[in-house]
VEXVEXNU-785322 format. One record per residue (C-alpha): residue in one letter; x, y negated, z negated. Coordinates in steps of 0.25 Angstrom, whole numbers, plus 5000, padded with zeros to 4 digits. Each point is the difference from the previous one (the first is absolute). Example, Ala and Ser with C-alpha at 12.3 -4.5 7.8 and 13.67 -1.06 7.14 Angstrom:
<recs>
A504950184969/S500649865002/
</recs>
This chain:
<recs>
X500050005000/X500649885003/X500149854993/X498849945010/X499250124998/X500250004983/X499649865000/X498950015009/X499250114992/X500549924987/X499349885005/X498950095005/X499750054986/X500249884993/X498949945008/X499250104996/X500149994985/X499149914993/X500349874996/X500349954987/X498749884996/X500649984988/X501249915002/X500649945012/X501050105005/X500450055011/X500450175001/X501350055004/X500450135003/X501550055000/X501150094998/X500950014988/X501450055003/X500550124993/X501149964987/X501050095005/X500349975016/X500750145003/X498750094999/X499649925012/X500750145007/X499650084989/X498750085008/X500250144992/X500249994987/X500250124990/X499550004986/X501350094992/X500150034985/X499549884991/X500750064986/X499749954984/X498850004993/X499149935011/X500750035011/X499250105006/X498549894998/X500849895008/X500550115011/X498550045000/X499549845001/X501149965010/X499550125008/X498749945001/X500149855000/X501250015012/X499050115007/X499049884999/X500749885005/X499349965016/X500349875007/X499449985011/X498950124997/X501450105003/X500650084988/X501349944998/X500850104993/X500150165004/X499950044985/X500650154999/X500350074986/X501250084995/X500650125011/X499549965015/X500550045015/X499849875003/X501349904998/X499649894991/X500449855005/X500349974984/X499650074988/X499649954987/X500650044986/X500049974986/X499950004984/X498949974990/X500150004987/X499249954989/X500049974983/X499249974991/X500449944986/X499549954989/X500449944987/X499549924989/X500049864999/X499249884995/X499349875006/X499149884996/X498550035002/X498949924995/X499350044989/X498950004989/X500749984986/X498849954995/X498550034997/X498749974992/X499150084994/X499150035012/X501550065006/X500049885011/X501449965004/X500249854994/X501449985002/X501050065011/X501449985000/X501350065009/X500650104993/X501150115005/X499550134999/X500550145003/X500050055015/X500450115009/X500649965013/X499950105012/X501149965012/X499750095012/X501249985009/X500050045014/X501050025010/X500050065015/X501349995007/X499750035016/X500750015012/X500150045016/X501150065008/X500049995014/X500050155008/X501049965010/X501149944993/X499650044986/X500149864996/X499149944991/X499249895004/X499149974989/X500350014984/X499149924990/X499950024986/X498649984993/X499849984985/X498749964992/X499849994984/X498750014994/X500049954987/X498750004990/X500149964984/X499050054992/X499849954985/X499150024988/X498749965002/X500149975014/X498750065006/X500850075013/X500750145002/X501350015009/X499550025015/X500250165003/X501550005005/X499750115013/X499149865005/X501449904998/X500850105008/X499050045010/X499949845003/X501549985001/X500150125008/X498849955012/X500749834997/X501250075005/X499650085009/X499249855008/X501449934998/X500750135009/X498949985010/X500149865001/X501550015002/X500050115011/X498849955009/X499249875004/X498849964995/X498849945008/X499249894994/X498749915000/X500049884992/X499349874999/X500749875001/X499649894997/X499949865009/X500649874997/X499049914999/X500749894996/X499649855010/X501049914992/X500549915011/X499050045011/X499149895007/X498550014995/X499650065014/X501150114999/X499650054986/X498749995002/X500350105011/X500950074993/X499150024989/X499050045007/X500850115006/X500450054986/X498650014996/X499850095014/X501150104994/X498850054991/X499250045012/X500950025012/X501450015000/X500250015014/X499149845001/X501049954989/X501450045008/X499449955012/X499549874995/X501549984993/X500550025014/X499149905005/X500649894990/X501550055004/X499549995014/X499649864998/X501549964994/X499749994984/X501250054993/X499850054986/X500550104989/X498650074999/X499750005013/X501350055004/X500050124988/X498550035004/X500150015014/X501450094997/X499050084991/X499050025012/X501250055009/X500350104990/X498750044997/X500150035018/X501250074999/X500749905006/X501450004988/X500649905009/X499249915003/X499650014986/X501549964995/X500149905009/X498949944994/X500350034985/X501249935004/X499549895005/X499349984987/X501450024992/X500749905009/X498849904995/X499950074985/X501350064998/X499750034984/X498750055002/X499850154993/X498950045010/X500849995012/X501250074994/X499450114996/X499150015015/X501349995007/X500650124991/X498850075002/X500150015017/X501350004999/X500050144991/X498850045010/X501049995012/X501050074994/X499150104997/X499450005015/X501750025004/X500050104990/X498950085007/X500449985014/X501450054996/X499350134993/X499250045012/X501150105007/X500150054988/X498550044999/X499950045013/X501250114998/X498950044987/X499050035011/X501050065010/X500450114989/X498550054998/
</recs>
């Protein structure tokens, strides 16, 4: 699938989707690159030993979650467990492990020190009372070797602490540990995915709607076009171009009219705008942060393109 034919059915479905009527927004869709660029070749990818305590529950989770991942509607990963005939591109390994402690200790609560005779609390005080503090720590140290070179091209280490006090009189019990572990093991398991594979997105942003230096006939248009956003997205862009059109020069116009080239599929135009808007508001968070944005989604898009021979050989095999 190439770039024209991704965007297209981007903007295809985005059209689709209902608008947002409670905000003046305009809805992007996108692609987030994956953290680490080497599994960009990384089609096959074998699940080997996971040792420690939890190793085997993040081995099962990573099998699942990485056997999920689409972009595109198109698996993204060939996810095969243990002994195969067939050659992994990489394979992923590693070692949990998790401990549980707990030790006395003491802290400051509030507390009833005084009462009348109908036993209602009249006085309250902080006082330091006796606890038992529960420390869950976490740790899953992962990485994946390349199959034809043997060289490893990823290696992260991921610890977690749970920490829960307890003390007299407190009116809570310590949360069941299995629960802690099983959460750190599945937070784990997201923060792997989103390292090895792209994320798609849908996300509402919203307009500038700022007139501050515009003539009274171009904000009342402008305005006008950022109440449209409400009902018809597609009327706002156009009636944005329509002011650009006629000369008027602006950060909001600018940003907003980047935002509708986005929202079309269209990242360059879109960064052209966006930096139009920063050569006029160089400070402004918005635009910084929407030119980060189409810039990660092209990278991402480079990504993919680069990535297609690589699933094309996956189809070839079977």
């Amino acid at each position: 699938m190439d770039r024209k034919t991704i965007a297209a059915s981007a903007v295809l479905i985005g059209l689709c989707l209902p608008v947002s009527a409670h905000a003046e927004v305009l809805t992007v869709e996108g692609l987030t690159p994956a953290n680490e660029p080497a599994f960009v070749l990384v089609d096959t990818l074998a699940i080997d030993r996971f040792g420690g305590s939890d190793g085997q529950n993040l081995a099962f989770e990573l099998e699942d979650r990485l056997s999920n991942v689409t972009v595109f509607n198109q698996p993204y990963f060939d996810v095969i467990g243990g002994r195969s005939a067939i050659e992994p591109d990489a394979t992923l390994s590693g070692n949990v492990t998790a401990g549980i402690d707990q030790y006395e200790t003491t802290a400051n609560r509030n507390r009833c020190v005084q009462r009348d005779e109908k036993d209602k609390c009249t006085k309250r005080k902080d006082i330091k009372v006796d606890c038992l503090r529960r420390v869950v720590d976490f740790r899953a140290q992962v990485r994946a070797v390349r199959f034809a070179d043997g060289r490893n091209i990823y290696a992260e280490s991921f610890p977690k602490k749970d920490e829960q006090t307890i003390c007299f009189g407190d009116d809570q019990e310590f949360s069941a540990s299995e629960g802690v572990i099983r959460k750190m093991v599945a937070d784990t398991a997201r923060e792997i995915r989103s390292d090895l594979a792209p994320r798609e997105y849908r996300r509402e942003i919203r307009v500038l709607e700022s007139r501050k230096g515009m003539s009274k006939v171009e904000g009342k248009f402008f305005k006008a076009a950022v109440k449209m956003t409400k009902r018809d997205e597609t009327e706002a862009c156009r009636m944005w171009d329509e002011a650009g059109t006629n000369g008027q020069v602006h950060v909001s116009l600018a940003f907003n009219r980047g935002l509708c080239a986005e929202r079309n599929g269209d990242l360059q135009g879109a960064l052209s705008y966006y930096g139009e808007a920063q050569s006029l508001a160089p400070k402004k968070f918005e635009v910084k942060e929407a030119i980060k944005r189409v810039t990660r989604h092209q990278q991402a898009l480079d990504d993919w393109e680069t990535r297609q021979p690589v699933s094309s050989d996956r189809k070839d095999r079977k």
